[in-house]
Every structure is written in C-alpha cells, then in structure tokens.
N, C-alpha and C positions, 0 to 999 in steps of 0.2 A: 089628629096627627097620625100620618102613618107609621103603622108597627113594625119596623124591616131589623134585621141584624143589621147592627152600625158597628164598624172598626174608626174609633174616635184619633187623629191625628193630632197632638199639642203643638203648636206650633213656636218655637223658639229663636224665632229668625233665620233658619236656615233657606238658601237659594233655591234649594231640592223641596219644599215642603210638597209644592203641587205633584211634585214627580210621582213622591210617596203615596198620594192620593190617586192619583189617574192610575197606578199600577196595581194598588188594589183592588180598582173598582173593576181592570180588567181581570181582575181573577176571580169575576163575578160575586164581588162581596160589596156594599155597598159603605163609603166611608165619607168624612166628615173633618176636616179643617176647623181647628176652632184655636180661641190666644193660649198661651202658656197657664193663664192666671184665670183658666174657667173655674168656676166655681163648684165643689164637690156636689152641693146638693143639685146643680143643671145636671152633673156627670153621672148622679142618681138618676135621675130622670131621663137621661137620653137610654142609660141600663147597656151600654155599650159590652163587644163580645170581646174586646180587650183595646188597647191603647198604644198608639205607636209615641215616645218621643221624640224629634226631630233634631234633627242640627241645627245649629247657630254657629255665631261669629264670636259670643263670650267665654270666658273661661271662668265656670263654675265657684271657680275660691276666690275671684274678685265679687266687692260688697257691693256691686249694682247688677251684678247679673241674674237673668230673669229665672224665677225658683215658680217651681207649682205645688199646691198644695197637696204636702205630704200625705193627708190622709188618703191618695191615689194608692197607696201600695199598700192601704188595710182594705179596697175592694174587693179582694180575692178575685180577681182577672188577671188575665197573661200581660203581660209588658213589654215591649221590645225597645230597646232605648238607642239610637242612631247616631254614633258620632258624641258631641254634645249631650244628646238622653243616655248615651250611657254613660259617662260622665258624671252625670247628673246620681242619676240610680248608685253609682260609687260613694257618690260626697254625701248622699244623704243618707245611704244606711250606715249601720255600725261597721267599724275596721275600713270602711275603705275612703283611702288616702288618692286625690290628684295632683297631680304637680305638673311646672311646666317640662318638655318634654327636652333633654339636652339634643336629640337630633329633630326636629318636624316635621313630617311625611306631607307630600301634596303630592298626587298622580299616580299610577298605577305602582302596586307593590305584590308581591306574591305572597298569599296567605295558605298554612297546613292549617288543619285540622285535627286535634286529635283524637274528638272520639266522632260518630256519626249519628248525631243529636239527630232526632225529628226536625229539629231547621235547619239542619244542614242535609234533610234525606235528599238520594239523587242528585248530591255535587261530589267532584272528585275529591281525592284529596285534598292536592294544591290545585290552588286555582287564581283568578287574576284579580283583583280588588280593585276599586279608587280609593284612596282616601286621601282627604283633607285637614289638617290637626294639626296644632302645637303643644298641646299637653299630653300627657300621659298615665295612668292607674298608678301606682307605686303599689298600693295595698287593698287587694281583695277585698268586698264586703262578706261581713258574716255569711254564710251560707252558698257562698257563689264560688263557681269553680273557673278555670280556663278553660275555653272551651276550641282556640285559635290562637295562632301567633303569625308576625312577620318577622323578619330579621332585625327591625328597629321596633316593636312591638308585642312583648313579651304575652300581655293582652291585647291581644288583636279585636277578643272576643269573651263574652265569659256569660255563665246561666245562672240560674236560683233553678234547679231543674223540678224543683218539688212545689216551689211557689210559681212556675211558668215566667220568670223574671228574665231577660235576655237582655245583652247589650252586644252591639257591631261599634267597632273604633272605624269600620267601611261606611261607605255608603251602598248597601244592597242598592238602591232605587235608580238610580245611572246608570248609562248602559255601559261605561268603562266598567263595570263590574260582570264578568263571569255567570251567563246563566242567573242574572239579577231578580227577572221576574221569580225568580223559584223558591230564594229564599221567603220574599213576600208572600207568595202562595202556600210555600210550609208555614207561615206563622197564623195567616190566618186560616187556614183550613184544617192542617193537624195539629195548630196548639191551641186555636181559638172556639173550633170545632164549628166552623159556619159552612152553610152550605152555598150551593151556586145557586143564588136568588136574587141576585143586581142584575137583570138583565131589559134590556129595551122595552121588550114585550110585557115585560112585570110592570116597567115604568109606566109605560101607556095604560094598561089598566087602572092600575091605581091611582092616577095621574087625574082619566076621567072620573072614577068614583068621587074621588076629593074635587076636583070643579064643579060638577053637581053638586054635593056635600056644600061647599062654602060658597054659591052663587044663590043658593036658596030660591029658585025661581024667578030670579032677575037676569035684566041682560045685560049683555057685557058688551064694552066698546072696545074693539081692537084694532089698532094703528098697524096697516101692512105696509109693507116697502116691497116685498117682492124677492129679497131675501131671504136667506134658509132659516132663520132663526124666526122672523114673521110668517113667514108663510108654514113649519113646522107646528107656531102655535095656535093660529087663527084652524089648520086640519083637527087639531086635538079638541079645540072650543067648539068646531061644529059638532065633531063628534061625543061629543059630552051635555050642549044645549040646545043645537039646533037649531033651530028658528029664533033664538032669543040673543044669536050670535048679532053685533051691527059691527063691521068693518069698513074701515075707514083708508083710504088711499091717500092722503096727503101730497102734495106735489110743491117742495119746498123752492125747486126753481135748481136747487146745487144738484139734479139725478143728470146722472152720464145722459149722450145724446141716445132718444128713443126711446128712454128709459121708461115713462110713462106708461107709454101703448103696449109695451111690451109686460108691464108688470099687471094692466087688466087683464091682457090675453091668458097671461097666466091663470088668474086665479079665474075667469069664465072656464076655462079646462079642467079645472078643479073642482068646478060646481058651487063655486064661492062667491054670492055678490057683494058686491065690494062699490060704495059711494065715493067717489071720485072727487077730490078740490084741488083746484088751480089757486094757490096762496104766494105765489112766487111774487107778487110784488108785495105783500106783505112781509113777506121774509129778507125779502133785499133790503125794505125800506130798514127793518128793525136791526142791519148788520152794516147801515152808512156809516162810513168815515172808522168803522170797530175793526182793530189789528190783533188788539190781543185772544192769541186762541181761547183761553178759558172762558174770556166774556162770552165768547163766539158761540161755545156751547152751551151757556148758560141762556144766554139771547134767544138762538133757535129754539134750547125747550122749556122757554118758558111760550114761547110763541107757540108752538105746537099746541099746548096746551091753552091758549086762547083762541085757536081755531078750532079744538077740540069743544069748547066750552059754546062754542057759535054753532057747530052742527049739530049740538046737542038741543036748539031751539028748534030746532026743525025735526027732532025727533022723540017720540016718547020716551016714558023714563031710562036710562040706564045706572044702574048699580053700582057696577064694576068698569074697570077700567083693565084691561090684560096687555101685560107688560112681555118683551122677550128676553127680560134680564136674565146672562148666564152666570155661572159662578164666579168667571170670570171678572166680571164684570166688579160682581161684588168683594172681591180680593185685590182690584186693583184702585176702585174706589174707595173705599172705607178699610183702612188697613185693617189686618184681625191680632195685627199684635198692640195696637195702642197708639202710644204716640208717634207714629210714622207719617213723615210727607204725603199727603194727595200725590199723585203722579198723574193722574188728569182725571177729570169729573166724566163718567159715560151717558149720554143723554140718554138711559132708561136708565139709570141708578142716582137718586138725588135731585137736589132741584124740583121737584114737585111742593106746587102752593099748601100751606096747608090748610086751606080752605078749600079743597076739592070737595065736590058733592057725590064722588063715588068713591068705594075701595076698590085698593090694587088687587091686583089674583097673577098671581106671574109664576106659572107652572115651571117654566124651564130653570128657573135659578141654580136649581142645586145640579145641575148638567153642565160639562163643560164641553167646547165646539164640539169634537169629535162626537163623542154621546148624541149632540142634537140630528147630529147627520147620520146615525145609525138609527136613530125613533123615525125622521124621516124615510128610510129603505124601508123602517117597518109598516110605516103609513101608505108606504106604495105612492109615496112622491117620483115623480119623473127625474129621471139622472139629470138631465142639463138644469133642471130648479136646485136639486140637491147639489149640484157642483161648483154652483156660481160663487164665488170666492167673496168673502167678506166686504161690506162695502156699510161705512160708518152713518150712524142717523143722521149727523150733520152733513153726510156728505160733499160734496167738494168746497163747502165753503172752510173746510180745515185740511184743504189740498192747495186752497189758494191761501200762500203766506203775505200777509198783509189785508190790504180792504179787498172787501167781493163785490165786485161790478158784473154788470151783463159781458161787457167787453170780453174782461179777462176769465172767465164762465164759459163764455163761448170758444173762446184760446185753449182752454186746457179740457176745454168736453172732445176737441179734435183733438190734442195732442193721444187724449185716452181711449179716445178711438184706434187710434194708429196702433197704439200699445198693445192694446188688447187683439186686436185684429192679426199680428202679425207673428203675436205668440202662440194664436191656435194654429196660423198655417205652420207653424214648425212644427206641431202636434205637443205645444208642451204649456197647454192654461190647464191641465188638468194634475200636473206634475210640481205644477206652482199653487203655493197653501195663497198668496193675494200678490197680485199686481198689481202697484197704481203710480198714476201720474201728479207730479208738484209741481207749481206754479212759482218761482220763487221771484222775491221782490227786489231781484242783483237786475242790472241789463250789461252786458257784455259786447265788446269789442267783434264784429265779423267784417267780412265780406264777400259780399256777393254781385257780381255783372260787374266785378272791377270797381264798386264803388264801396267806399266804409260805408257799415251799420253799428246801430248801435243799441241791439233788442234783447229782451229775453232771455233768462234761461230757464227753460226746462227741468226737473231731477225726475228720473226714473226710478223705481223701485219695485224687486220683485224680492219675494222669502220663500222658504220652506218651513213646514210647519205642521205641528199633528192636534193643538190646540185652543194656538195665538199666545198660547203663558209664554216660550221661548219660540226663536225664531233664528234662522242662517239665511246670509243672501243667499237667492236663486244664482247657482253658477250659466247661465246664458250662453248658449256659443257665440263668441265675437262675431263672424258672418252675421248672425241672428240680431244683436245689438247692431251691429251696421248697416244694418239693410232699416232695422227701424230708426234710427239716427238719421239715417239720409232721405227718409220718407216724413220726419217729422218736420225738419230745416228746409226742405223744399215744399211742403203743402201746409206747413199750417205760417200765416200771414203772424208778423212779430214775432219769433221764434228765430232764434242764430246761433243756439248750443247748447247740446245736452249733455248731460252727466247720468252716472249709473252708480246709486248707491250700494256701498258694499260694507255697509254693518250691518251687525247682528244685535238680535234682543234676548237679554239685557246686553250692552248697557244702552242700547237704540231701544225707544221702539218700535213698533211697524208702521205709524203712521207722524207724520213729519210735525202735526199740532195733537 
C-alpha cells in the first residue's frame, strides 16, 4: 500500500461530497471518500492528516440519522464538519444543542467574520456563501467558539481552535461560495499541515512501482478501446512491465463508424502492439431480441470476458487482468453509503465471474476523469488521443433504446458521424466534456417530396463537464444545431426528426441507458 498523506472525507449523503474531494485533491493533497459508518480501527490504519464531514439530507436529532463513530474526535486530528458535520460535531459533543431552524437558508447568503482564523486566512471579511439547511445550532459545544455569522445564522461557523475542530453551516466546496477553494486549502495545509505531494507525476511513479510490486513477474492482459482511460493505462503497463504487457483490441460491433482502424493506428503510434478481434457477431448475437439496458450491460461483459477467456488459448500464461476503472466509476456503481439504489452497473466495475483465472490490477481507480487526462499530458499522450470525449464500453448498444440490429447500428453510426463532424467545424468538440447520438424506439409523423413519413427519431446530446460526477447541457448555437438537423434528416435514410436534449446531471445522466 502506498504511503501518501490522505484527507479522509465521511461521507453522509451530501450531493457535494465528490466536489469536497476533487477540490482537495486540487490543492495537491490527496483525499479519500469513504461511508459515514467506517470503522475506527480502518480510520487507524488509513492514519489520515485530518477528516472532513460532509453534508447530507438528515437532521442530526432524528433517530435514523446516519452518526459515525464517536471515537473520531479522540484521534487528536483536525475536523472540519460541513453543513450536516457540523451539525453533527454540535449534537455529539457536550452543551451543544440543534434544532430545526424557524427561518431555512438555501442559496447565497452573506457571511462576517469575526476573527481571522487560519481558515479563514486571505478571505475578506464578508464575503458570499451557499448554503443549504433547515436546522440550526442553538447551543455551542463545550469548547467551541463563533467563528462567523449570517443574518439568519448566528452560527454561521464556529472552532474548538485548540483541538483543530471546525464546522461551516456553508458549503466551502461550491463555487457559489466566495473564493471556496481557499478555505479548503487553509484547512488542509495550515491546519492539517500537508504538503503539496498529490500530483500527476507522484501518481505515475508510484503508480508504476506498485504494478511491478503486485504483477510479480506476470503478465497482464489489457482491454484497449482507444479511449483516454484505456489508452492512459495500457502507457502506464508498458511502462511499468514491458514486454509482459498483452493487449487486447476487442471489436464489439456498437464502435462509431471507423472506429476500429483508427484505434490500431493509434496505439502503432504509441509503440503499443495491440491483438486485434472482430467479435461483432458474437456480440449481436448475445443482445437479440434484449431491451433492457442493464441486461444490455451485463450481457456485453459477461461476453467480453468470454472472448477474453478464448484469446487467452492462443496465448501464454496471463495473471492479471488490468482494468480502467475510475473513481467514478466506483461511487456510482457500488454506493459508499450503504443501502443506496444501483444507478447503473459500469462495464469495468462488477459483473466479473468469479471463476476468473487472473487478478484484477486496475491502477486508475482512485483518479477521477480529469486526474486521468492530466497523467495522460504527463505520459506525453498526443492532444487529439487525450481529448476524444468519453465513449461508454458498451458502446452504442446503450445509445440504441430498444434491441440492437445491424440496421439500426448502422442508422445511428451515421447519425454520430454528422454530430460529431459538425461540431468540430464550428470549432467546439473540444469545449464540449461528450457528445452523442440516441436512437430512440418512437417513429414520428414527417414529410418529405410531399408525401407522409413515418420514421425515426433521433435525440442529440451534448454536456459540459470537468469530471462526468455533474454535468450541464452544451448551450449550442441554434444555426449550429440547424445546419446538423438539416444534415441528419436529409442524409441519413429513416430518420425524420431530431431533438436536442437539455438536462442536466443529476437529476439526468449523461448517457440515455
């Protein structure tokens, strides 16, 4: 296990928790998302430089709301408790009192200051806040002071300034907050005392020492797509075992038009050889007459991994299996507070037999997008590899709603050609975090040469984005959506009307299965 200073996040159901995390990581400290209810001796073991608590949706003095174990505030570590953790940090120590709040603050509010604490060094006085809350402090705990107010928030803010104990009624980590990264930077640097040691270049060393470390002289089999996340970590596996890397091209039949030839050229430029398999009628066959998305993804990897299990006959041993699962991945797969809904299964997180004949090694996990696309610049990956925009394992077969045929495969590989094509001449596939095209299972009323139709529709969608956790539609200029509208309904055969999604994630996500 790597030795690194960790800022441990508890997570208590707050929307923000990932924000919390990605904004300290940018203030080169490296941190860690873990449930409410970890358990003290793992929080021994991790030896964390202090601990943030998060917000949530509960109110503390109701008897199901999620409590962590007290003995966190006999570690002698700094605390900052957020919304909810401080809240928390109130109810559980001595003297202090919550209660629900007779006014409830949601949205920007102006907060003073009134002395110029270490976390609060280099912010004005007043300054602009978010906050989110129905309850309120009524009673200081032992030892803690006021440290902030708003006009409906007497504690706004308050400290243990001798035990490093801190609570925000704000949300520092949002950017409706004032200079937000700063407070997060004061806590972990002047109160937590870490240094600036989470950076790309640290990750990559270390990164290859440990896949050396835990490959033991075997080799590893890596699934490329051609993708930044693939292609980031098949660079790291060479450069870590070299000749004991075996990479694997899969060609599942759902890759955009080209997409094949284009993803060997890449990696012969790379200096990557990479085995090539045409399984597309394998893959079709295994998703006849199947509508439901989840099966859909479940199907493809369990089949991936039978074609993985067939080229492995044709080649000496491997060991390992290297995966590009990001944090992501793993926060949206396997909740980390508990009993929480699935929201879709990721085809590298889950789902694997457990009769596999190699272990996993999946470097990038604890990295979230952005992070992979900065180890990328440091790898000296080529910008147009680095920029290509996220594109799912199952690929278009969970772009097409309903069953996947060649037909309708072929329909919406031109529809995403056009898409794509039309939004680099406006100069903006680089501005856009993923664009892609839907297939949807409605056919609608047109016409066209004077006579009714009755085909297709189309949905479009583009987001902005800095890590795929949250997401806003791409505002597109109408000319630009109309010039590709009138290029799609005139070139691509069954097609008669498009739409242009405009939610945001949550409560959408970015991709339509």
């Amino acid at each position: 296990m790597i030795n690194r200073e960790t800022i441990i996040v508890l997570d208590f159901g707050s929307q923000y928790t990932q924000l919390i995390a990605r904004h300290i990581r940018e203030q080169a400290v490296y941190c860690e998302i873990h449930p409410y209810h970890l358990s003290i001796d793992k929080l021994r073991s991790i030896s964390p430089k202090g601990i943030v608590l998060s917000g949530g949706p509960a109110s503390v003095y109701a008897g199901s709301s999620p409590l962590p174990d007290y003995q966190i505030f006999k570690l002698g570590i700094p605390i900052l408790g957020i919304c909810y953790g401080m809240q928390l940090i109130a109810f559980l120590s001595k003297g202090g009192k919550v209660h629900p709040a007779s006014k409830r603050e949601f949205g920007s509010a102006n907060i003073s200051i009134y002395q110029q604490i270490e976390l609060f060094s280099g912010l004005p006085r007043n300054f602009q806040v978010w906050m989110s809350h129905g309850d309120r402090i009524d009673s200081l705990p032992d030892g803690f002071e006021v440290i902030a107010y708003t006009q409906n928030s007497p504690t706004a803010a308050m400290a243990d300034i001798a035990r490093n104990f801190y609570g925000l009624q704000f949300h520092p980590e949002v950017v409706h907050t004032q200079d937000s990264n700063l407070i997060l930077s004061n806590f972990v640097h002047k109160i937590c005392g870490c240094q600036d040691t989470w950076t790309m270049s640290s990750f990559i060393s270390e990164t290859i020492d440990q896949i050396k470390s835990n490959t033991q002289g075997e080799r590893v089999l890596c699934a490329v797509s051609g993708g930044v996340d693939s292609t980031v970590l098949a660079i790291l596996l060479k450069k870590a075992i070299e000749d004991r890397l075996v990479c694997i091209f899969v060609n599942n039949g759902f890759l955009r038009k080209d997409e094949p030839d284009q993803v060997m050229q890449t990696f012969n430029q790379l200096g990557i050889t990479v085995n090539y398999v045409d399984a597309t009628d394998r893959f079709l066959s295994c998703l006849a007459r199947v509508e439901d998305p989840e099966l859909k993804r479940k199907l493809i990897g369990n089949t991936f991994i039978e074609v993985f299990k067939d080229e492995l006959e044709t080649i000496d041993h491997i060991g390992f299996l290297a995966q590009g699962t990001l944090y992501p991945d793993v926060i949206e797969s396997v909740s980390l507070k508990g009993p929480s809904a699935t929201i879709k299964t990721h085809h590298n997180v889950g789902g694997l037999p457990d009769n596999l004949s190699f272990k996993l090694v999946e470097p990038l996990r604890e990295l979230f997008k952005d992070e992979v696309r900065k180890v990328g610049t440091e790898l000296n990956i080529p910008a147009p590899a680095l920029g290509r925009h996220p594109f799912p394992g199952p690929g278009l077969a969970i772009r097409i709603l309903g069953e996947v045929t060649r037909e309708r495969l072929n329909t919406l590989r031109t529809v995403d050609e056009i898409f794509i094509d039309e939004i680099r001449q406006a100069n903006l596939y680089d501005k856009i975090w993923q664009a892609l095209s839907v297939l949807l299972p409605v056919k609608s009323v047109g016409v066209m040469g004077d006579e009714r139709t009755y085909e297709n529709v189309a949905a479009l969608r583009a987001v902005t984005s800095t890590d795929g956790m949250t997401a806003d539609w791409a505002r597109i200029p109408h000319d630009v959506l109309a010039s590709i509208s009138n290029r799609i309904i005139n070139e691509v055969r069954g097609i008669n009307r498009v739409v242009y999604d405009i939610s945001s994630k949550p409560p959408s996500t970015i991709e339509w299965e």
